[in-house]
DRENBA-422884 format. One record per residue (C-alpha): residue number from 1; x, z, y. Coordinates in steps of 0.05 Angstrom, whole numbers, plus 32768, in hexadecimal, padded with zeros to 4 digits. Layout:
PT  nr   c1   c3   c2
PT NUM    X    Z    Y
...
//
This chain:
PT  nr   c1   c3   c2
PT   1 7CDA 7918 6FC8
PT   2 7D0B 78E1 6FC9
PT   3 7CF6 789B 6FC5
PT   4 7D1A 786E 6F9D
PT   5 7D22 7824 6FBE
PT   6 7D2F 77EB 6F96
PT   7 7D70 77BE 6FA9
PT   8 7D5C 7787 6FD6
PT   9 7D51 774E 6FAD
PT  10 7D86 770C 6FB7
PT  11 7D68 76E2 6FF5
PT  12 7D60 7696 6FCD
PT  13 7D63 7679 7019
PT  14 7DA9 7693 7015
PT  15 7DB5 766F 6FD0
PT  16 7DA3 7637 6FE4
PT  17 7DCC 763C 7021
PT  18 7E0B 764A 6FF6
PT  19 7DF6 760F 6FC6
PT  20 7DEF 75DF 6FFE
PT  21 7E2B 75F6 701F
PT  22 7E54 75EB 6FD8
PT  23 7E30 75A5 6FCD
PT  24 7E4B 758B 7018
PT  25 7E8C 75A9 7005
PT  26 7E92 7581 6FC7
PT  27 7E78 754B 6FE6
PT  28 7EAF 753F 7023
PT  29 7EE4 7557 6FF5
PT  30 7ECE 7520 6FC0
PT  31 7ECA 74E8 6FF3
PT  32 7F07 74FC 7010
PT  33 7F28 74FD 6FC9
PT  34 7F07 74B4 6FBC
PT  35 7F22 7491 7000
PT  36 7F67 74AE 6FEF
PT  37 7F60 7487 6FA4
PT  38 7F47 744C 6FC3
PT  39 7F7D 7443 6FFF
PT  40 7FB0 7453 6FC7
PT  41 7F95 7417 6F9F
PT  42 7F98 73EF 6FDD
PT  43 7FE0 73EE 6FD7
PT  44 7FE2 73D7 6F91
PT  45 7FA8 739D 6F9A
PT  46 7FDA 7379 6FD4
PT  47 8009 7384 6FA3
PT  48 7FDC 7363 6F6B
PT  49 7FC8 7333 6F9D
PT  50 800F 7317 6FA0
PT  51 8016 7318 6F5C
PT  52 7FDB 72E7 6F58
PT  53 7FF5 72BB 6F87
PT  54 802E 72B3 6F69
PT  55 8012 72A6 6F1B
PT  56 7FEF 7268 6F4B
PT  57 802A 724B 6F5D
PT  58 804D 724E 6F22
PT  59 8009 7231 6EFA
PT  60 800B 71F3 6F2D
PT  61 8057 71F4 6F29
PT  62 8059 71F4 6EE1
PT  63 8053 71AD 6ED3
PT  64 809C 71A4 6EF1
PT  65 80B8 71DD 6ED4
PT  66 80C5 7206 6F09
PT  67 8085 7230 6EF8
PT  68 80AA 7241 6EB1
PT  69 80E9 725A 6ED5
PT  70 80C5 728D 6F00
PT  71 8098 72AB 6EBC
PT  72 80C9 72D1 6EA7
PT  73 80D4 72FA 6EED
PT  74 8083 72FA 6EF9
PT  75 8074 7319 6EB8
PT  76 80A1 7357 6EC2
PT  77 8087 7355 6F09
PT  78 8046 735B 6EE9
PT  79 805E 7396 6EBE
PT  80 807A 73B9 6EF3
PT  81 8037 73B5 6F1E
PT  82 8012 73CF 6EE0
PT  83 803C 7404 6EC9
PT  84 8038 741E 6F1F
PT  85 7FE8 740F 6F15
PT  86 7FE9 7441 6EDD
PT  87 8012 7477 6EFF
PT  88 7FDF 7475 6F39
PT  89 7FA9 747B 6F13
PT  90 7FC8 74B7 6EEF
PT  91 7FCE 74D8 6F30
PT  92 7F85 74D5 6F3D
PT  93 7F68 74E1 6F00
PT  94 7F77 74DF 6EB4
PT  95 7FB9 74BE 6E94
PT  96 7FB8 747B 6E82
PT  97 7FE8 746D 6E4B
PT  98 800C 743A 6E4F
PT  99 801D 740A 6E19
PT 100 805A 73F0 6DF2
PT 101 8084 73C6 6E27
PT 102 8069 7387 6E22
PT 103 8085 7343 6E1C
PT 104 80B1 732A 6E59
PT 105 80B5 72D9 6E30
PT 106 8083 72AC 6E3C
PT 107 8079 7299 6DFF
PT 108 8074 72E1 6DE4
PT 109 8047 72F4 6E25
PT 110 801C 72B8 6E17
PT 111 7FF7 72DE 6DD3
PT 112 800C 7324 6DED
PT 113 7FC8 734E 6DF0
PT 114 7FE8 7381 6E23
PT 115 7FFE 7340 6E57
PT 116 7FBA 732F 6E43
PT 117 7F91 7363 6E5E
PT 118 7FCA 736C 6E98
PT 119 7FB4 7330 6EB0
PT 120 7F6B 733B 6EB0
PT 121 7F83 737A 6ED9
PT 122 7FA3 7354 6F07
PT 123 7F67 7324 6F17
PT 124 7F34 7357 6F26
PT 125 7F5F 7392 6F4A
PT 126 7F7E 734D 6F79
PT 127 7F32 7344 6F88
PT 128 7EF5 737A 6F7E
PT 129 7F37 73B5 6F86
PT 130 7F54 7390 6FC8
PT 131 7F08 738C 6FE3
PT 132 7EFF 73CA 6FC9
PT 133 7F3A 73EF 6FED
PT 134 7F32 73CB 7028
PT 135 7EE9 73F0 7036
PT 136 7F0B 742A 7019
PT 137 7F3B 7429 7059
PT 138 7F0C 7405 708C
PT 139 7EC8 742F 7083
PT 140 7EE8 7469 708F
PT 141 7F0E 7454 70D6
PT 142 7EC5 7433 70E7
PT 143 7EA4 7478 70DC
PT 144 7ED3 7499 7106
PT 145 7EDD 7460 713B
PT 146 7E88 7452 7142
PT 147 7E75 74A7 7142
PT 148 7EAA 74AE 7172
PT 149 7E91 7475 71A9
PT 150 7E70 74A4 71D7
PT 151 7EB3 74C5 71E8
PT 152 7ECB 748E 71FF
PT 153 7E9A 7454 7211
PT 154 7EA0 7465 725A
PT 155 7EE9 7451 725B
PT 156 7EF0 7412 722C
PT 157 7EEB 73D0 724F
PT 158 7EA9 73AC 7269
PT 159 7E8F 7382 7231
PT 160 7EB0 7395 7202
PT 161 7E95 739A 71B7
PT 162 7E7D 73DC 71A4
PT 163 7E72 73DF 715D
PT 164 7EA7 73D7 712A
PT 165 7E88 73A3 7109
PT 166 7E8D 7375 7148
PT 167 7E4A 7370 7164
PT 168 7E24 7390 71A2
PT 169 7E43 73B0 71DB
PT 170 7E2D 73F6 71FD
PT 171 7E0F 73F5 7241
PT 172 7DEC 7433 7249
PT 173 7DF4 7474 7229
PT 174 7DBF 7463 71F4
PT 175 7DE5 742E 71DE
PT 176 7E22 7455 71D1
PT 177 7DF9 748C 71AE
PT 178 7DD8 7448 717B
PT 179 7E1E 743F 716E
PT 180 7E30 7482 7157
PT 181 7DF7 7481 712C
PT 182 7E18 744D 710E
PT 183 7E4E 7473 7106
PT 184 7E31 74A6 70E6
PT 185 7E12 7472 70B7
PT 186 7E5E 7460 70A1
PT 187 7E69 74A0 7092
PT 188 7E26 74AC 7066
PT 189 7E49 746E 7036
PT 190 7E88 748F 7036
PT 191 7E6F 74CB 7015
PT 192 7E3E 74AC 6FEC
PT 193 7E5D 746D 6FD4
PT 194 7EAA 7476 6FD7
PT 195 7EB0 74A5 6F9C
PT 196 7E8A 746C 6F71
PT 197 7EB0 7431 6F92
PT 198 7EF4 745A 6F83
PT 199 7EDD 745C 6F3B
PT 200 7ECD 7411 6F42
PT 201 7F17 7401 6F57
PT 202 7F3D 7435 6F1A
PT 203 7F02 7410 6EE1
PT 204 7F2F 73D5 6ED5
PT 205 7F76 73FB 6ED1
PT 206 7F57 7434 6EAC
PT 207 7F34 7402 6E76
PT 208 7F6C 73C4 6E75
PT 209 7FAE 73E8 6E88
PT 210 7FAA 741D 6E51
PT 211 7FC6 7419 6E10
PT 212 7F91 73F3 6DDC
PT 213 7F81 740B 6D96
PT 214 7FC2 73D4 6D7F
PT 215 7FF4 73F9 6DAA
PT 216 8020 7427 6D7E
PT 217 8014 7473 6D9A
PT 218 8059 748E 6D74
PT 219 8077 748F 6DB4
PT 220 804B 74BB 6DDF
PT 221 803D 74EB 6D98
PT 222 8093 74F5 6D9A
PT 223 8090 7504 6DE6
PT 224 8058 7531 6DD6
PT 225 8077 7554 6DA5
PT 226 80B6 7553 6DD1
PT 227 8089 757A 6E03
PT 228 8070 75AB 6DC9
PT 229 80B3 75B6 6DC1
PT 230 80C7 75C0 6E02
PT 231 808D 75F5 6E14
PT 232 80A7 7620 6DD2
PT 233 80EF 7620 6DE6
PT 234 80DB 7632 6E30
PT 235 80AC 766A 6E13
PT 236 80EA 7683 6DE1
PT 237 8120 7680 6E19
PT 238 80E3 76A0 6E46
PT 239 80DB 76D6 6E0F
PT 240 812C 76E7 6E05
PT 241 813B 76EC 6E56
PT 242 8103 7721 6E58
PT 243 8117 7748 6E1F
PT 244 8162 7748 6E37
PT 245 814B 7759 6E7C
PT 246 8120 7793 6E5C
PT 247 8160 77A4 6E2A
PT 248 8197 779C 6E5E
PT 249 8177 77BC 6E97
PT 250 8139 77E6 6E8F
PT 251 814B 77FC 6E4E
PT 252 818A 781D 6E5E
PT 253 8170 783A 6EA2
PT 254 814A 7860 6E83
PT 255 8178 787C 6E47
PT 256 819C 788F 6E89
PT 257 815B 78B0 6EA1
PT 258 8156 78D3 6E57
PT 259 8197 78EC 6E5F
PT 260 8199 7904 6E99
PT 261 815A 792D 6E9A
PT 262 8179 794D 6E54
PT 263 81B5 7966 6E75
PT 264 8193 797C 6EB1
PT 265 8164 79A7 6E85
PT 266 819A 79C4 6E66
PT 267 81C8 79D0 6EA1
PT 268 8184 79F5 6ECE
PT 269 8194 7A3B 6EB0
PT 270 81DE 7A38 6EC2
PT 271 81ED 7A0E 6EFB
PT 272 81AD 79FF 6F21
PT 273 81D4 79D6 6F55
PT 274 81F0 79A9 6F1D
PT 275 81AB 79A2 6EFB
PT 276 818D 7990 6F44
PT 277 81C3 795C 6F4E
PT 278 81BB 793A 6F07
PT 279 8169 7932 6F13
PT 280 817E 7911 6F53
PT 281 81A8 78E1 6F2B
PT 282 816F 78DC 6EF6
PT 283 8138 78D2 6F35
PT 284 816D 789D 6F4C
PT 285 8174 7875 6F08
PT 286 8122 7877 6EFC
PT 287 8117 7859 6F3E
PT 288 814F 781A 6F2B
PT 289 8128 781B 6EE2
PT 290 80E5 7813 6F08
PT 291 80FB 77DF 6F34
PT 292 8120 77B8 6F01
PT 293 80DA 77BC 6ED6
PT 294 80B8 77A4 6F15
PT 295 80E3 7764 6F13
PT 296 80E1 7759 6ECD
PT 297 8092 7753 6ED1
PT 298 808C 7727 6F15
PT 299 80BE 76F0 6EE9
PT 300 8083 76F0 6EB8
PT 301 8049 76D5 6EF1
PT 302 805D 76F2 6F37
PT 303 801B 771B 6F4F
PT 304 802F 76F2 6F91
PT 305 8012 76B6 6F77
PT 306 7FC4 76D6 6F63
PT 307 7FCC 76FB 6FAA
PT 308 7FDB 76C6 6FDD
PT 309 7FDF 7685 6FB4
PT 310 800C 764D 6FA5
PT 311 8012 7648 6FF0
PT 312 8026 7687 6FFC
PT 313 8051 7691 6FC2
PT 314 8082 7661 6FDC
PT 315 807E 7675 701F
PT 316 809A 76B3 700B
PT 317 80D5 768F 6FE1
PT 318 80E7 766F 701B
PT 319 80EA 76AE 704D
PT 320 8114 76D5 7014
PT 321 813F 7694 7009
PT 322 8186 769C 7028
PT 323 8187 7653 7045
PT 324 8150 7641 7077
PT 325 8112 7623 705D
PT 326 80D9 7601 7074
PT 327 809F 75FC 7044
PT 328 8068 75D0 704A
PT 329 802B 75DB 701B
PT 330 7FEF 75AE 7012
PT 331 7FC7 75C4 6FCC
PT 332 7F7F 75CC 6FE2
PT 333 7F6D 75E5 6F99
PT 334 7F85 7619 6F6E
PT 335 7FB0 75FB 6F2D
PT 336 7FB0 761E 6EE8
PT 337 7FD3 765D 6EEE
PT 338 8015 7642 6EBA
PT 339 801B 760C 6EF0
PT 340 801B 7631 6F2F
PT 341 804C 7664 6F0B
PT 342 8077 7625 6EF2
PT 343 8075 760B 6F38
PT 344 8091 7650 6F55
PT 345 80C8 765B 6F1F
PT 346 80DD 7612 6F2E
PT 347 80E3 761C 6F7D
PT 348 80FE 7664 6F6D
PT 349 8134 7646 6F45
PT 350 8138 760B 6F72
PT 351 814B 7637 6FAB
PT 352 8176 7667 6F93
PT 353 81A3 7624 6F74
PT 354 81AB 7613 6FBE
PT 355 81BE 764E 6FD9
PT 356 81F8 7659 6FA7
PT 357 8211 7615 6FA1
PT 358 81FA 75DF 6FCC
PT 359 8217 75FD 7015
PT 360 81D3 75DC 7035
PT 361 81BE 75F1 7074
PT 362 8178 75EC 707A
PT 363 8145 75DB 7033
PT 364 80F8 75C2 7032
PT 365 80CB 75D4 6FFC
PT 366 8094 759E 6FEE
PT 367 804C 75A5 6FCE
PT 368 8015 757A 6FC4
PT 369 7FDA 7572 6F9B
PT 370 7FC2 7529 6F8E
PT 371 7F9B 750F 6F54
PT 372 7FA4 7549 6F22
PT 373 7FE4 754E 6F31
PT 374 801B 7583 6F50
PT 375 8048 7560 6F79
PT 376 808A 758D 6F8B
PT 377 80CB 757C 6FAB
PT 378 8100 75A1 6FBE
PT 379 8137 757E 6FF2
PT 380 8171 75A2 700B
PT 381 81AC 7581 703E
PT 382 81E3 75A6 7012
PT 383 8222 7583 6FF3
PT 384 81FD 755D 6FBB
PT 385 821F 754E 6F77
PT 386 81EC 7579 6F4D
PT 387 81EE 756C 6F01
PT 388 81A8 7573 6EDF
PT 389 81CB 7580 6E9D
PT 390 8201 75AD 6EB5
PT 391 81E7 75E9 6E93
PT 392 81D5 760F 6ED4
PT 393 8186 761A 6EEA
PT 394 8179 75D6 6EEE
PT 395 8170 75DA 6E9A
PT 396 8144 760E 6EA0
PT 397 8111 75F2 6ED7
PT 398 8113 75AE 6EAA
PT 399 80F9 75D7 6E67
PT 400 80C6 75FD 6E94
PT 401 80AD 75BB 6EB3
PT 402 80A9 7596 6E6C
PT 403 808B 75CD 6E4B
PT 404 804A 75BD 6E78
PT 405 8051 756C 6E6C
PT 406 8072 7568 6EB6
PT 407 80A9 7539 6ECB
PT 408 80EB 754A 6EF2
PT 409 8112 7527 6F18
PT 410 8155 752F 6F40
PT 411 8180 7508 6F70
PT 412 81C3 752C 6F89
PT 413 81EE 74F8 6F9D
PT 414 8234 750C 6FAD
PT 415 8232 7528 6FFE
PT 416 81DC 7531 6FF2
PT 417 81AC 7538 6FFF
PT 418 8191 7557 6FC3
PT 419 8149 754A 6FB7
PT 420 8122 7569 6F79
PT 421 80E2 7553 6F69
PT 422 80B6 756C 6F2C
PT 423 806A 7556 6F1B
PT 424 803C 7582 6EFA
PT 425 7FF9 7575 6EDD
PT 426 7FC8 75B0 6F02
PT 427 7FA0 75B6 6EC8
PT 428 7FD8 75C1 6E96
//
């Protein structure tokens, strides 16, 4: 009599295991993320800095005039900074939208609610985002400088300070192991406080950079619908090349096919030979049909890109590509599967444009993933002088790329390089 044995039921140590594993995953890839934002921001709170400065001298300089002179220049300097604060922020995180260009007079500027908040901006990323930044960029070298002083302790000069934060020095091996500790104690606040201090540093740009309930929206509804637009004509022309690739090729191998297995049916009785030569010819023309089907389908989403990736994908563009290529891929995540399959067509096209026209000798392909966004470039050392609105492929990757909100943008001077560089959304 058999015995039936119930499954073995899931171990919940093992859950757990998998749960904790996923939280510590989340966790270094989060604080990672966050110390990337907040060096970023670094850049733009010197910048902001500056800009502070230089509204000081022109407030104590104002009396004699010379302070009015230099408004004009500090006020577009101003919108420059913010419009660059609100691109960095979009590459981190959400959009900001930006505004109606403000006011460049001082007189205008003066009861402008945009230069307003701008300058509010400017005050507190100058201060709490420099500070900010600074630990952003500091704790982490700490961490790695203090867990790494046991390496190393042995060689470094006697006397000499141990920590990073310039007190005590190691004599003894417990000493250098107090000072890892410490180390390790950097890193515990990197992972638990930099995600919420890089939130910290964006709160001002996210709440005083974007556009205010007063700011007229008609110009981000028309690019909008300029998009909507765009992703119906892509989809249309998308629609037409398959169905004349299906009518043009396909369809008419296998009419050949049809009429070839008709006359070899009739031709069997009476001339075997000729019937055994036409099935050949009908074999033949099925085979071309089936191929020709097979290429059809991988334009619609190559299977390449669910198998090995966005990675992998263009790895094998570059190996089929008749100019050498290097490729150099950094996308830790997967994107939405119309943006990896944009990103492909784009490089596809990208490529084959070089190897017909550019006379390059070696191309790089370029991918990142920062902030929500798909980063892709495309350089070649060719001849240069490429027209975006020439009417060649170039036309077509721009519809693709606007149909998923994306920008595009190339520079081919005259003798090249040639550098083509499109961002994506990964969510779109």
């Amino acid at each position: 009599m058999a015995v039936q044995r119930n499954p073995p039921a899931d171990d919940p140590a093992d859950d757990r295991r998998a749960g904790l594993g996923e939280t510590v995953v989340r966790t270094l890839r989060a604080a990672g993320t966050a110390v990337g934002e907040l060096a970023s921001g670094l850049g733009t709170a010197f910048l902001a800095l500056a800009l502070l400065l230089w509204l000081a001298v022109a407030a104590v300089t104002g009396a004699v005039g010379v302070g009015l002179l230099m408004a004009p220049a500090f006020l577009r300097a101003l919108h420059a900074l913010a419009g660059r604060e609100r691109a960095r922020l979009g590459r981190w995180g959400p959009e900001v939208i930006a505004p109606q260009p403000p006011p460049t007079r001082l007189r205008a500027a003066l009861v402008d609610p945009v230069t307003r908040r701008e300058l509010r901006w400017l005050v507190r990323h100058a201060t709490l985002g420099l500070l900010l930044g600074l630990l952003g960029v500091l704790l982490p070298l700490s961490a790695v400088r203090d867990s790494a002083f046991p390496l190393y302790w042995k060689f470094a000069p006697t006397d000499t300070t141990a920590t990073s934060v310039g007190v005590g020095v190691a004599h003894s091996w417990p000493d250098a192991l107090a000072v890892a500790l410490l180390g390790l104690g950097w890193i515990l606040i990197v992972l638990g406080l930099g995600p919420g201090m890089a939130r910290l540093q964006a709160r001002p740009g996210r709440e005083l950079l974007a556009a205010g309930q007063e700011t007229d929206l008609s110009l981000r509804i028309a690019e909008l619908t300029a998009t909507r637009a765009a992703a119906l004509d892509a989809h249309a022309t998308e629609l037409r090349r398959i169905e004349r690739s299906l009518h043009d090729g396909t369809q008419n191998r296998i009419v050949s096919v049809t009429v070839l297995l008709g006359a070899a049916r009739r031709m069997v009785a009476r001339d075997p030979a000729g019937a055994d030569e036409l099935l050949e010819r009908a074999q033949s023309a099925a085979e071309q049909a089936l191929a020709e089907l097979r290429t059809v389908s991988r334009s619609i989403l190559p299977p390449v890109l669910a198998d090995r990736g966005l990675a992998g994908a263009l790895s094998g563009l570059a190996v089929n590509c008749a100019v050498p290529c290097r490729v150099d891929v950094d996308v830790p995540e997967r994107c939405a599967a119309s943006v990896e399959a944009t990103a492909y067509f784009v490089v596809a096209e990208a490529l084959t444009n070089i190897a017909k026209h550019s006379g390059a000798r070696q191309a790089t392909v370029t991918a990142r993933s920062r902030g929500g966004r798909l980063l892709l470039s495309v350089e070649d050392d060719g001849r240069g002088g490429a027209d975006p609105d020439g009417g060649s492929g170039l036309t077509g990757i721009r519809r693709r790329v606007a149909a998923l909100d994306g920008t595009l943008s190339l520079a081919s001077p005259p003798g090249g390089p040639t550098t083509l560089k499109v961002d994506l959304p990964c969510g779109s």
